[in-house]
C-alpha positions in Angstrom: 68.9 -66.6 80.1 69.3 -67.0 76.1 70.7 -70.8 77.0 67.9 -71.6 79.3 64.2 -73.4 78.4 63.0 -69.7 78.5 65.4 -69.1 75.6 64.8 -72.5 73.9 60.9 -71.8 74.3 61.1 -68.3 72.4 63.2 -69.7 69.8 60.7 -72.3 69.2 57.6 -70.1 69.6 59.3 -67.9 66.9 60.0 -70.8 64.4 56.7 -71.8 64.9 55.4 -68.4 64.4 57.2 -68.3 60.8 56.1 -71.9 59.8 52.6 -70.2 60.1 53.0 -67.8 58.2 55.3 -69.3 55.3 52.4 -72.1 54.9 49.2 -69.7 54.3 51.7 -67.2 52.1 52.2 -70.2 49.8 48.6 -71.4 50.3 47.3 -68.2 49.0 49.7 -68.5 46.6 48.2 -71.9 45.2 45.0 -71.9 46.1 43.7 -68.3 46.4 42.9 -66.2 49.7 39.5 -67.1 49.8 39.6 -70.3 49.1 42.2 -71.1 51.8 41.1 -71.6 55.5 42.4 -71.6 59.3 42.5 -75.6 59.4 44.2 -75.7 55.7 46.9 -73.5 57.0 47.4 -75.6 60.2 47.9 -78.2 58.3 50.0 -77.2 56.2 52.3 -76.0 59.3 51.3 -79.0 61.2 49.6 -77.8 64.0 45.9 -77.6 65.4 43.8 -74.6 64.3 43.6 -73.9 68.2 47.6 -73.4 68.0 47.1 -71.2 65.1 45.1 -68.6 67.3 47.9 -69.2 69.7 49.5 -67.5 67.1 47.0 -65.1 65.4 44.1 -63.7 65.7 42.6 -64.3 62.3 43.7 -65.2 58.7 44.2 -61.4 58.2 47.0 -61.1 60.7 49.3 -63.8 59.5 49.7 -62.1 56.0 51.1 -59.2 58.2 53.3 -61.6 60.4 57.5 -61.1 59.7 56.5 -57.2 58.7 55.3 -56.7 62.4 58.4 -59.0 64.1 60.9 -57.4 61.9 59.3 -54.2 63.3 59.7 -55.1 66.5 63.5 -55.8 65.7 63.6 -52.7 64.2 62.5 -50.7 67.8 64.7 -53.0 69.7 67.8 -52.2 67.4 67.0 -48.7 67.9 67.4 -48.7 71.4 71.0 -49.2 71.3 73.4 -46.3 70.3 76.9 -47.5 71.7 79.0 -44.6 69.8 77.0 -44.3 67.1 74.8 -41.0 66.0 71.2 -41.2 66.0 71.6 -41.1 62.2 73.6 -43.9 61.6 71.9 -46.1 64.2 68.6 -45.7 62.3 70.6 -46.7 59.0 72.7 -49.5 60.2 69.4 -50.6 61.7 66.7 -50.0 59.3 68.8 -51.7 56.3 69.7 -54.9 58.1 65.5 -55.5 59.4 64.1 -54.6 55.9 66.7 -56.2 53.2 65.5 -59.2 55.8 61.8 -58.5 54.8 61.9 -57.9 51.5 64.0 -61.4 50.8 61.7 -63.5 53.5 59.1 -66.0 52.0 61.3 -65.4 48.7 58.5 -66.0 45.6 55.6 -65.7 48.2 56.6 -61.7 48.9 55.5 -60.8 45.9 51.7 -62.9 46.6 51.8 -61.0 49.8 52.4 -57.3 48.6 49.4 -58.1 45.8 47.2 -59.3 48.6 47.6 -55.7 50.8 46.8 -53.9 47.4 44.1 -55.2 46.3 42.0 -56.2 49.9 40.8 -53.4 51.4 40.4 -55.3 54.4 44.1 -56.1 54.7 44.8 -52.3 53.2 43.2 -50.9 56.1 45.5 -53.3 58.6 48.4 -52.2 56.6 47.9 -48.0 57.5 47.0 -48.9 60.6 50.7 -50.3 60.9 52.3 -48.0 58.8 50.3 -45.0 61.9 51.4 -46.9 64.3 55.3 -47.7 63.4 55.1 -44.0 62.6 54.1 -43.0 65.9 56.6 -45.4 67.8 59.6 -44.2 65.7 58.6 -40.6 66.5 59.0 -41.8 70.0 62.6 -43.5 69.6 63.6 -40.1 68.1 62.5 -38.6 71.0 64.8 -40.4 72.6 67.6 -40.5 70.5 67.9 -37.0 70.0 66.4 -35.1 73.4 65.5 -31.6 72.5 64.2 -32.3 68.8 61.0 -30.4 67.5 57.8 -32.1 67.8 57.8 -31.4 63.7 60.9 -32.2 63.4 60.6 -35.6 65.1 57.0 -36.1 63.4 58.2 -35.1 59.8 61.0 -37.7 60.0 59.4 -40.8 61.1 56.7 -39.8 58.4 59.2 -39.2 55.6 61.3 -42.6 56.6 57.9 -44.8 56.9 56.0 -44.0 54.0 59.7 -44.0 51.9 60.9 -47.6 53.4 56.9 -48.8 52.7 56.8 -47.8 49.7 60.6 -49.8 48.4 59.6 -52.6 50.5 56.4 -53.3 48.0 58.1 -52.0 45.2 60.9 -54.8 45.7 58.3 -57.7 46.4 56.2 -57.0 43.9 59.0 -56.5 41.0 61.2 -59.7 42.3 64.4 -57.8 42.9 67.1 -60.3 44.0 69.3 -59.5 47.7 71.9 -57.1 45.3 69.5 -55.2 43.8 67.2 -54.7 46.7 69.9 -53.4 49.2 71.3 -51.0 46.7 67.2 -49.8 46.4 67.4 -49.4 49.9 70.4 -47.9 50.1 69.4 -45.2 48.0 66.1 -44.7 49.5 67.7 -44.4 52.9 70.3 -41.5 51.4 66.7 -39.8 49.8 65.1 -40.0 53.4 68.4 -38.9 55.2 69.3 -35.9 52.8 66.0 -35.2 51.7 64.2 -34.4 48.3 67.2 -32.3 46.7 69.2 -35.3 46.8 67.0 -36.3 43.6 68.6 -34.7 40.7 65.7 -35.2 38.4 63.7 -32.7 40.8 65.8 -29.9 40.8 66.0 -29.7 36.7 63.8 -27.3 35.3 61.1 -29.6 33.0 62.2 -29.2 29.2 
């Protein structure tokens, strides 16, 4: 029950989860990846390193930690279609998790995006994701829409992943504020739902 200590413990475990994380983004901000430890980041969250791999397995997995809960969010949105087409559940859905990940952490987004780019240790964690997101959405569409080619279902997960990746780093990196960063992903979502002929720029012969 969402009132019960079940419901009370998740919340906590949750806000716990993002103190973590919020403390070694702006550690690595100040200090350098490297240079920052386990124990420096449970201290800086107030906890003992034990809790920390309560939490996380290593130093690598916290850098990842709101992109894979507001993943999660994202599947468990998904699941839910009262009245609505496939289509616009994904949209409704999909805009709401990521304009929330691109503004979490705030001036620390940007340190996390150049940390994925230039590790390739944390690269490598990041496709890794990016396959396995792609595989679970091909899933939900399986589900959403019974009957759709196996390409058809593949192709679109693929296209909406690497699309919504790619904005999500873009807008970190380059500091776009909440406006500016939903009307990106509005437009990327309207690319990925009507495809590459939506871009007017592509269907102009070059001069």
């Amino acid at each position: 029950m969402a009132d019960g200590p079940t419901g009370l413990r998740e919340r906590k475990k949750r806000r716990t989860r993002q103190a973590i994380a919020s403390a070694a983004l702006r550690l690595f901000a100040e200090r350098g990846y490297e240079e920052t430890t386990i124990a420096d980041i449970a201290a800086a969250a107030d906890i003992s390193p034990r809790t920390f791999f309560g939490y996380f397995p290593s130093k690598e997995d916290v850098v990842f930690a709101e992109v894979d809960d507001r993943l999660a969010e994202v599947a468990e949105r998904l699941r839910r279609t009262p009245g609505e087409t496939p289509l616009e559940t994904i949209r409704r859905s999909v805009v709401d998790v990521l304009e929330a990940i691109v503004t979490e952490h705030g001036e620390y987004g940007a340190v996390q995006i150049s940390l994925i780019l230039e590790r390739p240790g944390l690269q490598a964690r990041a496709l890794q994701r990016m396959t396995d997101t792609q595989e679970a959405i091909e899933s939900l569409l399986r589900d959403l829409c019974p009957g759709i080619a196996e390409i058809d279902a593949v192709a679109a997960a693929g296209i909406a992943v690497g699309g919504m990746q790619a904005v999500i780093a873009h807008c970190r990196r380059e500091g776009y504020d909440p406006l500016s960063m939903r009307t990106a992903l509005d437009r990327a979502l309207d690319i990925v739902e009507h495809g590459l002929t939506s871009v007017d720029a592509l269907s102009r012969p070059s001069p």
